[in-house]
Every structure is written in structure tokens, then in C-alpha cells.
MDTraj code that builds the backbone (N, CA, C; nanometers):
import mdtraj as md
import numpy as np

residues = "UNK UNK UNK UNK UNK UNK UNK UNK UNK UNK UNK UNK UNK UNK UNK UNK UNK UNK UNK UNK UNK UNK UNK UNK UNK UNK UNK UNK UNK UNK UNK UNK UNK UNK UNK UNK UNK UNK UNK UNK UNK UNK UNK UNK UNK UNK UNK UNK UNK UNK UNK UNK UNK UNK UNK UNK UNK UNK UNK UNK UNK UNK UNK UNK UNK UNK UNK UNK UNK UNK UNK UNK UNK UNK UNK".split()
xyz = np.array([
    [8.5372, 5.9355, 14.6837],
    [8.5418, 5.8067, 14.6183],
    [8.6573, 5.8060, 14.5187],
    [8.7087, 5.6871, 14.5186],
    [8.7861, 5.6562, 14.4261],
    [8.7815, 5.5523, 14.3002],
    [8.8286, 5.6276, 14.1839],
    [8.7822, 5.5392, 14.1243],
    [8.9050, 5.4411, 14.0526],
    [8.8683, 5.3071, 14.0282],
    [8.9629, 5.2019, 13.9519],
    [8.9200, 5.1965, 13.7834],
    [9.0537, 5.1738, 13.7168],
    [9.0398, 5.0801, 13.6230],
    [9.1120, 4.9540, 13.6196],
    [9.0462, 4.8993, 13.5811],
    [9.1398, 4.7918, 13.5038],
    [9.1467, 4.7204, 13.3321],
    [9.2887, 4.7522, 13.3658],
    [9.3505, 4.7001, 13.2095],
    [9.3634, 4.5603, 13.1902],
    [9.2762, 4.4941, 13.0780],
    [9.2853, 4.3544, 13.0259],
    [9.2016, 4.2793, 13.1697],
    [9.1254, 4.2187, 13.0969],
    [9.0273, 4.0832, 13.1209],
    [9.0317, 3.9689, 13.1353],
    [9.1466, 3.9647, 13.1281],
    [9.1935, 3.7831, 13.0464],
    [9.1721, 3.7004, 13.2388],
    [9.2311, 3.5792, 13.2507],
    [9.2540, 3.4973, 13.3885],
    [9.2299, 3.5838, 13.4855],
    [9.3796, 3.6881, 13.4989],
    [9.4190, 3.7808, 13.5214],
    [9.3335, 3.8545, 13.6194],
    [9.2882, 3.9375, 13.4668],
    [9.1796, 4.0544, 13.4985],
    [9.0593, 4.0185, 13.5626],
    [8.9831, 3.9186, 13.5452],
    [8.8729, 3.8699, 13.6036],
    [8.8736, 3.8582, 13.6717],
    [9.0230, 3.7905, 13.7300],
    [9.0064, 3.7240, 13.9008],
    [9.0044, 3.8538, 13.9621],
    [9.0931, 3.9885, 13.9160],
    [9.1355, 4.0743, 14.0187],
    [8.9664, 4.1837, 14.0363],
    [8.9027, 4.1540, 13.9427],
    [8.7649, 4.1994, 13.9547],
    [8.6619, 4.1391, 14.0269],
    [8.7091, 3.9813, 14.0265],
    [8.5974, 3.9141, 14.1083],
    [8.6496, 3.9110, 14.2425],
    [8.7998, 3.9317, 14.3080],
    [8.8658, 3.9160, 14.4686],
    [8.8133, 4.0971, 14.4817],
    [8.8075, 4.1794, 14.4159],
    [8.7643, 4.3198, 14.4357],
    [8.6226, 4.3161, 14.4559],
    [8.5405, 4.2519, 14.3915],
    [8.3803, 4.3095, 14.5096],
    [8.3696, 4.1813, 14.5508],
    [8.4131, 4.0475, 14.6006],
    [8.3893, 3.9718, 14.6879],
    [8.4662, 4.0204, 14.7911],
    [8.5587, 4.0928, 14.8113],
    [8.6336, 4.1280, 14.9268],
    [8.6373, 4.2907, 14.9459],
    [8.5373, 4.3690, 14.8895],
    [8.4933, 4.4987, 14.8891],
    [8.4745, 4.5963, 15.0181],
    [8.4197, 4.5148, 15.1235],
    [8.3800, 4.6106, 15.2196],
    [8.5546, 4.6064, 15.2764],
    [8.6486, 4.4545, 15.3023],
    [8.6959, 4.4540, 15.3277],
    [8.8737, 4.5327, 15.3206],
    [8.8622, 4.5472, 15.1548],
    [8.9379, 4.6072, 15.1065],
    [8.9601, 4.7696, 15.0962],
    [8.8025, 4.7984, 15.1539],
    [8.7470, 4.9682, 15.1230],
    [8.8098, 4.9825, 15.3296],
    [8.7601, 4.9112, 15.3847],
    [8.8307, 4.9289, 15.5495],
    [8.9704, 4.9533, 15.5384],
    [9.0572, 4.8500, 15.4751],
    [9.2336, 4.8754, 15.4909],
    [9.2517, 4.9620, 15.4370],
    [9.1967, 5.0551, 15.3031],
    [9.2389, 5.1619, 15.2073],
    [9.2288, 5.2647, 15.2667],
    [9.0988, 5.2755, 15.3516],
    [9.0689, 5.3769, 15.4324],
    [8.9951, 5.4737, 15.3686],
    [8.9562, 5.4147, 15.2027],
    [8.8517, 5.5231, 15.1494],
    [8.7701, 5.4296, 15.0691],
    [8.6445, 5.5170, 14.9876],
    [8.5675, 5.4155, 14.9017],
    [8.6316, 5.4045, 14.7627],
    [8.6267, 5.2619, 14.7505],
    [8.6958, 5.2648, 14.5754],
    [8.6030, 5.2054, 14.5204],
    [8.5785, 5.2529, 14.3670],
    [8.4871, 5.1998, 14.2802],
    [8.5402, 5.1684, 14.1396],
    [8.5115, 5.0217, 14.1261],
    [8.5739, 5.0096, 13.9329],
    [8.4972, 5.1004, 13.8406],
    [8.5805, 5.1589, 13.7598],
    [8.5091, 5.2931, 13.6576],
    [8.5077, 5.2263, 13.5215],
    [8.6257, 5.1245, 13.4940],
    [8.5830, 5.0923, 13.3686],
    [8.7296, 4.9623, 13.3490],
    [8.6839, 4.8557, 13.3143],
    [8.7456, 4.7509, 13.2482],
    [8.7943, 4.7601, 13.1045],
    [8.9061, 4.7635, 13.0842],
    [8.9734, 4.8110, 12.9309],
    [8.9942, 4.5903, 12.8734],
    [8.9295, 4.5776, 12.7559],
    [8.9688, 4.4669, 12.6654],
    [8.9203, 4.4878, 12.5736],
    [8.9830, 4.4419, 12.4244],
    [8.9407, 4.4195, 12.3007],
    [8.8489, 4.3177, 12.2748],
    [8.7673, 4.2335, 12.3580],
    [8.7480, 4.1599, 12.3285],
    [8.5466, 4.1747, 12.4081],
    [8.4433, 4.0676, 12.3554],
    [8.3112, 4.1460, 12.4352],
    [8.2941, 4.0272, 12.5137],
    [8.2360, 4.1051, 12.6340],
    [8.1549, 4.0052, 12.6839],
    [8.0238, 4.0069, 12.7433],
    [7.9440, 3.9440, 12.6372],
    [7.8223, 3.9446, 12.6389],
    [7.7705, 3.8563, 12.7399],
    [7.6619, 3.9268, 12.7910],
    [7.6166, 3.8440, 12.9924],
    [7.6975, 3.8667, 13.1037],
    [7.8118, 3.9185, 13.0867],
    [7.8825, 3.9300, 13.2402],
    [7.8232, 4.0354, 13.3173],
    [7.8548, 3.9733, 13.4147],
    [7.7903, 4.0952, 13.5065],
    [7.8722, 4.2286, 13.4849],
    [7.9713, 4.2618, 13.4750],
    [8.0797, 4.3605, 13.4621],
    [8.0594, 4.4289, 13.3148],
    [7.9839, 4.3529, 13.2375],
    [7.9359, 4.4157, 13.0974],
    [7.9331, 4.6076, 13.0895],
    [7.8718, 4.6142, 13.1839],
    [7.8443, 4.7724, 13.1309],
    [7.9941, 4.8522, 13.2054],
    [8.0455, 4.8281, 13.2671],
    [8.2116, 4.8561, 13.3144],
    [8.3129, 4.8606, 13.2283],
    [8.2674, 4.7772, 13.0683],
    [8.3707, 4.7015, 12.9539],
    [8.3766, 4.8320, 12.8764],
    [8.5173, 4.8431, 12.8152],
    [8.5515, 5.0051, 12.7122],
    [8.7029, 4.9080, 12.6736],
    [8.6592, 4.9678, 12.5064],
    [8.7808, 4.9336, 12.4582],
    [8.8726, 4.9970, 12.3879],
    [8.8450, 5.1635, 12.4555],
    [8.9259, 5.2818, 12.4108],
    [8.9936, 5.3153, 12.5115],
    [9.1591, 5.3195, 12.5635],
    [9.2153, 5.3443, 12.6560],
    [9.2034, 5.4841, 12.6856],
    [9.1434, 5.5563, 12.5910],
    [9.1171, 5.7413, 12.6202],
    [8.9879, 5.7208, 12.7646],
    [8.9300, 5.6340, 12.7244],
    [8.8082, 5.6194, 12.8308],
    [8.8694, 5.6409, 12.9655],
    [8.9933, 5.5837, 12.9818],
    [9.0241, 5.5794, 13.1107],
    [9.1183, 5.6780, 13.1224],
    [9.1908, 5.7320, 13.0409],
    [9.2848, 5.8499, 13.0245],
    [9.2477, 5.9710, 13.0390],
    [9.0814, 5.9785, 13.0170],
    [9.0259, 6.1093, 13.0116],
    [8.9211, 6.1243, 13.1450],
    [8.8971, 6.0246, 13.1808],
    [8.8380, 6.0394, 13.2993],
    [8.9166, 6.0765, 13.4183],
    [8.9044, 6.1762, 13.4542],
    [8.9791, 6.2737, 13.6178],
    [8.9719, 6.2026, 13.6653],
    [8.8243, 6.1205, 13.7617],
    [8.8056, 6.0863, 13.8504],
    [8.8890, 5.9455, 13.8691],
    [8.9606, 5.8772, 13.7730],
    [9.0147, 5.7499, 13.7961],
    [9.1751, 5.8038, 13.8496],
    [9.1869, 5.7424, 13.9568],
    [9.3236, 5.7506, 14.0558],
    [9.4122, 5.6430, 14.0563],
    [9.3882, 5.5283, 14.0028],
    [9.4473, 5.4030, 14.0343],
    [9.3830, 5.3417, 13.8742],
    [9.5006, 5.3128, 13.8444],
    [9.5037, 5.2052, 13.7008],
    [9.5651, 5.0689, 13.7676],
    [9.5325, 4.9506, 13.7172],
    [9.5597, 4.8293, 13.7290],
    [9.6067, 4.7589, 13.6258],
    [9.7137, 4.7020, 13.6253],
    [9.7630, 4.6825, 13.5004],
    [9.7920, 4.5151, 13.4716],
    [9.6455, 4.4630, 13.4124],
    [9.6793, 4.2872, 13.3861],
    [9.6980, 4.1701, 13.2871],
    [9.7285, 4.3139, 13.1834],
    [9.7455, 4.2016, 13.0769],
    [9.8747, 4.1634, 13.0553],
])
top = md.Topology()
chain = top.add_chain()
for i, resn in enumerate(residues, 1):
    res = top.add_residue(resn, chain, resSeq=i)
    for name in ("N", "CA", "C"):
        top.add_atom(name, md.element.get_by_symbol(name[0]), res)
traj = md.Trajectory(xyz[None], top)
């Protein structure tokens, strides 16, 4: 498995989180492996989203985690 982050939330970031598991099985077929979001980087909260527990607003979070292979960069 592979894992994603993504940087910043804003228009941006949301959309590329919401075209990523509405188009999931599809996107995990062309990659040719499993990818999983590990953690959403913004300064900012969001309380009720579904993506809530994914949210970190320490870029070490994602710097220190091995398992993330792919950063996304949308702010």
C-alpha cells in the first residue's frame, strides 16, 4: 500500500480528495497498486467533514511518516 498526503484544503485540496475516493477503485487499477490518503496538511479545522480524522497541521506528520510515498501539493 501506498500511502498519500495532501498539502492544503482549500477549493483545491478538497476537490483532489473528493475525485480521489469517488474515483478510487478506478484510480488504484491505472496505478497498478493500492493508495491510501495518510493525512491532509491545513491550518485551518474542520469540524464534521468526513476527512476530519485524516486533518494534521504539523508538516513533521507527514515528513516523519516512512510509509507516505507521494505528497500532493495544493495550496
Amino acid at each position: 500500500m501506498i500511502k498519500v498526503a495532501i498539502m492544503g484544503y482549500g477549493v483545491v485540496g478538497s476537490g483532489v480528495v473528493e475525485v480521489f475516493y469517488k474515483n478510487h477503485e478506478s484510480i488504484q487499477k491505472k496505478a497498478g497498486m493500492n493508495l491510501e490518503i495518510a493525512h491532509i496538511l491545513d491550518l485551518r479545522d474542520f469540524p464534521g467533514d468526513p476527512y476530519e480524522h485524516l486533518m494534521t497541521k504539523d508538516f513533521n506528520d507527514i515528513l516523519n511518516d516512512d510509509e507516505v510515498k507521494i505528497v500532493v501539493e495544493t495550496m
